[in-house]
C-alpha positions in Angstrom: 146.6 141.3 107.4 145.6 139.5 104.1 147.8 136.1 103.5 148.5 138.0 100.2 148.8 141.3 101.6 153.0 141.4 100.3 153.0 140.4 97.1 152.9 143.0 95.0 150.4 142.5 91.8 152.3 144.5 88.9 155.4 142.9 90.2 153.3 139.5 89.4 152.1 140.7 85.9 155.5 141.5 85.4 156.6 138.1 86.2 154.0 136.8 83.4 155.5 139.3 80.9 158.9 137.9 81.6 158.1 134.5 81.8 155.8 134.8 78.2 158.5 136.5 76.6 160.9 134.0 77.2 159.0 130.6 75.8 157.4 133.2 73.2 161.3 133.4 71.8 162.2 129.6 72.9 159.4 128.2 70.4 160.1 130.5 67.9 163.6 129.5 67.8 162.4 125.7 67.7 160.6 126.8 64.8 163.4 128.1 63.2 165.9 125.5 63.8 163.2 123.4 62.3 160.8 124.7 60.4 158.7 121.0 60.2 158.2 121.2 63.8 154.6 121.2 64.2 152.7 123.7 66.7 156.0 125.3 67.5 155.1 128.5 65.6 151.6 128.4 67.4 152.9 128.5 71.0 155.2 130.7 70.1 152.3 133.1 69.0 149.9 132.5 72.0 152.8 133.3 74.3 153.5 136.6 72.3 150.0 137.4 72.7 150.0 136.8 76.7 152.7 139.5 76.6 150.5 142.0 75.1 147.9 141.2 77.1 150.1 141.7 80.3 151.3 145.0 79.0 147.5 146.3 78.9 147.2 145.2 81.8 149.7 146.8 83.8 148.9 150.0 81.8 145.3 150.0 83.5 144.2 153.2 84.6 147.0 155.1 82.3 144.9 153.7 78.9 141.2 153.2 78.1 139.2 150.6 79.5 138.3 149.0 76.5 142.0 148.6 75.9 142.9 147.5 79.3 139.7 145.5 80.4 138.4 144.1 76.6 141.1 144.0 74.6 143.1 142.3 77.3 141.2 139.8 78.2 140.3 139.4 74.6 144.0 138.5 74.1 144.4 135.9 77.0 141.5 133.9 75.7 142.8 133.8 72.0 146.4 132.8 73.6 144.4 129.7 75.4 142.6 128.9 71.8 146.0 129.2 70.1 147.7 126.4 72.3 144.4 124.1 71.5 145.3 124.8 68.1 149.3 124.2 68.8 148.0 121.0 70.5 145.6 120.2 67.6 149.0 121.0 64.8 151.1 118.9 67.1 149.6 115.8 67.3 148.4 116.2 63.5 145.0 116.0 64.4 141.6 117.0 62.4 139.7 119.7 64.9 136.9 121.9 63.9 138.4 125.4 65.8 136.2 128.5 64.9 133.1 127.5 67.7 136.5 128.9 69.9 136.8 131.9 68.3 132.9 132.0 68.3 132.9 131.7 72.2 135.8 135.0 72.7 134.2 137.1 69.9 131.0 136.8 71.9 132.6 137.3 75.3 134.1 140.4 74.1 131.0 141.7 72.9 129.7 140.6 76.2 132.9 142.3 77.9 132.7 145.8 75.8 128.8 146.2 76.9 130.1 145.4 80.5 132.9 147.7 80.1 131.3 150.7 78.5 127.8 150.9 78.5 127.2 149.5 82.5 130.6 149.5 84.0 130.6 146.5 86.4 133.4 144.8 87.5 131.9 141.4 88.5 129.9 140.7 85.3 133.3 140.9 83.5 135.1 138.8 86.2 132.3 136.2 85.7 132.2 136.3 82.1 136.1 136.1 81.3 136.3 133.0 83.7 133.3 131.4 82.1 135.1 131.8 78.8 138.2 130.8 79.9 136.9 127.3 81.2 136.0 125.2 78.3 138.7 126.3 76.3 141.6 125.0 79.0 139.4 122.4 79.6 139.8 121.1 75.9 143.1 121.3 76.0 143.2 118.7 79.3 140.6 116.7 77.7 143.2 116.7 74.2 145.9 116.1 76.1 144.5 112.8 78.0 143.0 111.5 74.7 146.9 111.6 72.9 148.3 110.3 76.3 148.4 106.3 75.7 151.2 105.6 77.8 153.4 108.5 77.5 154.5 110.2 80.6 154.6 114.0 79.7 150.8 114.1 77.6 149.0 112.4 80.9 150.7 114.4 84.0 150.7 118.1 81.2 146.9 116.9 81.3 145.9 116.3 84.9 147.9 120.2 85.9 146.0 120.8 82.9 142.8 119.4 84.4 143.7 121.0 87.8 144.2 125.1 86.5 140.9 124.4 84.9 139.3 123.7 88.4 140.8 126.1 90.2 140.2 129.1 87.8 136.4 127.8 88.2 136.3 128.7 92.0 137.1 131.8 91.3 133.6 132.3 89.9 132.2 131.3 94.0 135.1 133.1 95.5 134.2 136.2 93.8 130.5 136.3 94.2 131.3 135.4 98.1 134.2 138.3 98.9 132.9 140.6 96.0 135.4 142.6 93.9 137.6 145.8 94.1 137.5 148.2 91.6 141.6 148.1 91.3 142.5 145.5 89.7 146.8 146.2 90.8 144.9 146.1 94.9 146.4 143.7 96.9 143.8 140.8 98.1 143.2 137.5 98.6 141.4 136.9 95.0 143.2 139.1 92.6 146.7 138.2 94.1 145.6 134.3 94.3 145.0 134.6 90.6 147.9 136.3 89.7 150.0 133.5 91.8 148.4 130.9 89.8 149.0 132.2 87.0 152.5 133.2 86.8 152.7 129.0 88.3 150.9 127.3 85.3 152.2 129.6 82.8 155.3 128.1 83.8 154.2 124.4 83.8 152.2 125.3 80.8 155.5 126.3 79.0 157.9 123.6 80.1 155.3 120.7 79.0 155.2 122.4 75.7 158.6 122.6 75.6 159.2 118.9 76.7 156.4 117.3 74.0 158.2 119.7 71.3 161.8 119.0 72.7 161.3 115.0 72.3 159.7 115.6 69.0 162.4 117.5 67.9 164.8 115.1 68.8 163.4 112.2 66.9 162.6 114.9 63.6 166.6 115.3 63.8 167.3 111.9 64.5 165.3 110.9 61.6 166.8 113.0 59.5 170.2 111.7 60.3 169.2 108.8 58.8 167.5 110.3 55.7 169.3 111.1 52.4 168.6 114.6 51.4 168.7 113.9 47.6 166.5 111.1 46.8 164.5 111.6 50.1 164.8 107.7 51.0 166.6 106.4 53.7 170.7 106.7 53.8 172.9 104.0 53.7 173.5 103.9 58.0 169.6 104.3 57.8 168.7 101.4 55.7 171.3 99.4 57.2 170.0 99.7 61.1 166.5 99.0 59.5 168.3 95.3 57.6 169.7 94.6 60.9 166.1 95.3 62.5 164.2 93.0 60.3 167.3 90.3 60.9 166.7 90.3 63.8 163.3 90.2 64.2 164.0 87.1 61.7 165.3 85.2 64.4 162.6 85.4 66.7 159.9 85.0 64.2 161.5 82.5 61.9 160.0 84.5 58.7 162.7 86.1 56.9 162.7 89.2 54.6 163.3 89.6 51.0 165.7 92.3 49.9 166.4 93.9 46.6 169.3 96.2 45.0 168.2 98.6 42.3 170.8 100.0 39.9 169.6 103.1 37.8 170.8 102.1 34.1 173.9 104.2 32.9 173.5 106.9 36.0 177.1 107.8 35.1 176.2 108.8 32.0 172.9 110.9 32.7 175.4 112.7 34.9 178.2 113.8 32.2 175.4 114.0 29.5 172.6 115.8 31.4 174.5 117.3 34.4 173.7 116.3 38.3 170.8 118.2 38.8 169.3 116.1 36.2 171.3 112.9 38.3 169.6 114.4 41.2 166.1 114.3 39.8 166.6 111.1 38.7 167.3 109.6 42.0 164.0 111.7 43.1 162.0 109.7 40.5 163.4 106.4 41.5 162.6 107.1 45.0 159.2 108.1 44.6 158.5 105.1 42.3 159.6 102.7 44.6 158.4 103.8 47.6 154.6 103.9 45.7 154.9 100.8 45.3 155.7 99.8 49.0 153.7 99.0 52.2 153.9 101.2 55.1 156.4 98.6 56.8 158.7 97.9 53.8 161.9 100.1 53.8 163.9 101.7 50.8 167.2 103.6 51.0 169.6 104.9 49.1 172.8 102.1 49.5 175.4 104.1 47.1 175.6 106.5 45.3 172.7 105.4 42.4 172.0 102.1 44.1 168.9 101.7 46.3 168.1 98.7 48.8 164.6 97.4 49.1 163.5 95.5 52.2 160.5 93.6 52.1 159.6 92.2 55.4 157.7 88.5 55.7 158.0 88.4 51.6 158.9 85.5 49.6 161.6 86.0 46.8 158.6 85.0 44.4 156.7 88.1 45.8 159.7 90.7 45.7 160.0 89.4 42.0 156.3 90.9 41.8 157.1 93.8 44.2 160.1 94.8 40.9 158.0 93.8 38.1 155.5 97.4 39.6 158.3 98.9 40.1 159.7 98.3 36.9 156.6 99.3 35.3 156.1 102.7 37.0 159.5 103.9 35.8 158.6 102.9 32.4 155.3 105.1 32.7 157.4 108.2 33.9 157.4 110.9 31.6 161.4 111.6 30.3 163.1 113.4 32.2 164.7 114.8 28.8 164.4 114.7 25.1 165.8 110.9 24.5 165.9 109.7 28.2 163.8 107.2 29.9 165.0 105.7 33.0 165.7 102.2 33.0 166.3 100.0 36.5 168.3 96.6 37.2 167.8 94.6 39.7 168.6 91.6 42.1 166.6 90.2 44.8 167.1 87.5 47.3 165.3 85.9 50.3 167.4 86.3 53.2 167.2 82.8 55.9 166.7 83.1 59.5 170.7 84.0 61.3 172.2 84.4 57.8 174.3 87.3 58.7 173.6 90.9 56.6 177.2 90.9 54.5 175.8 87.0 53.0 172.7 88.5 52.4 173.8 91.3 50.4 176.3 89.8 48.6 173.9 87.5 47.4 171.9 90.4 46.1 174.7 91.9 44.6 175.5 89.1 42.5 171.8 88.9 41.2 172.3 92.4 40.4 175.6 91.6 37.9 173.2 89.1 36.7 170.2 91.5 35.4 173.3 93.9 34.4 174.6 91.1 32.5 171.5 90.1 30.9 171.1 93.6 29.1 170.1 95.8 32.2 166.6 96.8 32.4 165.6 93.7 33.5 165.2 92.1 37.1 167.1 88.5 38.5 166.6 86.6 41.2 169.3 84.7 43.2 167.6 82.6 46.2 169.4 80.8 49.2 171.7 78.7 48.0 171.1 74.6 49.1 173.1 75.2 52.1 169.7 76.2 53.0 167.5 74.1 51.9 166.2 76.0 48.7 165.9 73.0 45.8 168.5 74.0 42.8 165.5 73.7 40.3 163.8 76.7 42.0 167.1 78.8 41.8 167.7 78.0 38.2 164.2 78.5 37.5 163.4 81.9 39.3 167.1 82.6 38.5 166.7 83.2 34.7 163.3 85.3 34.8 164.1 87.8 32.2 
């Protein structure tokens, strides 16, 4: 008696069917909790896809062979090609795609002649494999590329690596045993297969769903700490990224500068203009600040149309610089309205190495009065004062920079 000679092979497919159906509906419900999530939609498609092709499978002998033999198969190599692409979307990469589409349009062609001109079973077992191959392959080979240290990319990769193989000997195998002409009869080849495959369309799933569960995770917890007006960072979020760079402060002994930007008469735009035009407002503040930022300087939103500016490793003398480009690409805005042109104030410091946050920001608060007192629309800056060293010459001097 076979080793396989129990299992039953519909009761397998069916298995498949289940088991695609249910990470076809997880993924899609990632994707709609959050639409951003990238490759979510993707798997969610290539899964749907294996369920179709399972279903023309089973249905073998009750439909037509090009349904059941082409079709199918057609549909299990796009689903492999759409989790490349998932993987591709993921991990935000730039992949030329179509040569895979290339490679299944041709193997169906090869599959249809195969199917209805010279029905052989073999040719089409050999062909399907050899299609198969290079496009699980690619996804191993993309998923050990992205690895770099993580746990989930390297050991998704190597079972990855490992289906890949072992769908290859089935090329051997076959040419060794030969085929049967049903593919639902029970043997050692056709019920390996099907093992295997209801296995890794398992793993295949729940590694997808662990690289998309962790970046789902971070997406929300990112967005926790993102203000959903301005589209800067919110006050907890700006805050944890102070105490960061304070931190880091007192390791490195180079201290960051930090800034708090007032919008001029905010109040006002509100009563005057309503808070959609508020709202846009704080857009266009963002957005200028942040163009004016390197990848590791932070801006959020402190209150409600104050911002805070950290500027990691920069002097006081350079955050004056850093407002002065601000300060000019609000100028070059185009008005909101008829009459209004934004207008910023505001006060920097240079925070010391241990100085606690609260210090820090009061200091910058009180620069802030300063430019307000000074006529708004203008910038101050309010140094360490000579508990820390910082000559009184310097403060007075950078202090009244109008």
């Amino acid at each position: 008696m076979s080793l396989f000679a129990w299992i039953d092979n519909r009761t397998l497919i069916g298995c498949q069917i289940l088991m695609c159906s249910v990470f076809a509906l997880v993924f899609l419900g990632m994707k709609h909790m959050y639409s951003r999530l990238r490759g979510a939609g993707t798997f969610s498609l290539a899964y749907g896809i294996g369920v179709l092709a399972c279903c023309l499978m089973v249905a073998r002998g009750s439909i037509s062979d090009l349904a059941s033999v082409v079709l199918a198969n057609a549909l299990i190599l796009a689903g492999f090609a759409l989790f490349y692409c998932g993987l591709v979307r993921f991990y935000s990469l730039s992949r030329k795609t179509y040569p895979l589409w290339l490679l299944i349009a041709l193997a169906s062609v090869w599959l249809t002649y195969y199917t209805v001109f010279d029905n052989r079973v073999l040719p089409r077992i050999l062909i399907a494999e050899a299609a198969v191959f290079p496009l699980r392959a690619l996804i191993a080979v993309e998923l050990f590329r992205q690895a770099s240290g993580r746990i989930v990319p390297r050991v998704f990769g190597s079972l990855m690596a490992l289906y890949t193989l072992i769908g290859l000997t089935r090329i051997p195998l076959t040419l060794f045993y030969g085929t049967s002409a049903n593919f639902m009869h029970r043997d050692l080849i056709q019920s390996s297969v099907l093992v295997l495959n209801v296995i890794f369309v398992c793993i295949i799933g729940l590694c997808f769903l662990l690289m998309l569960s962790g970046e789902l995770m971070d997406a929300l917890e990112n967005q926790s700490f993102e203000d959903l007006v301005s589209g800067a960072l919110n006050r907890r979020g700006i805050e944890q990224k102070l105490a960061i760079e304070l931190g880091c402060a007192k390791r490195s002994g180079i201290a960051p500068s930090v800034a708090l930007i007032d919008i001029d008469h905010f109040k006002t735009i509100n009563d005057t203009y309503g808070h959609v035009t508020g709202d846009e407002a704080l857009r266009q503040v963002s957005r200028a600040i942040s163009s004016n930022l390197r990848n590791y300087d932070f801006v959020g939103r402190y209150g409600g149309d104050e911002f805070l500016l950290i500027l990691p490793h920069t002097t006081y003398q350079d955050a004056l610089r850093v407002a002065e480009r601000i300060e000019r690409t609000i100028h070059s805005l185009v008005p909101l309205k008829a009459g209004l042109s934004l207008t910023l104030s505001i006060g920097i410091t240079q925070a010391v190495p241990f100085e606690p946050s609260e210090s820090i920001l009061a200091r910058a608060d009180s620069a802030l009065y300063e430019a307000k007192r000074a006529g708004r629309n203008c910038s101050r800056v309010l140094p360490p004062s000579q508990a820390y060293d910082i000559p009184a010459s310097i403060a007075v001097a950078v202090h009244s920079h109008g």
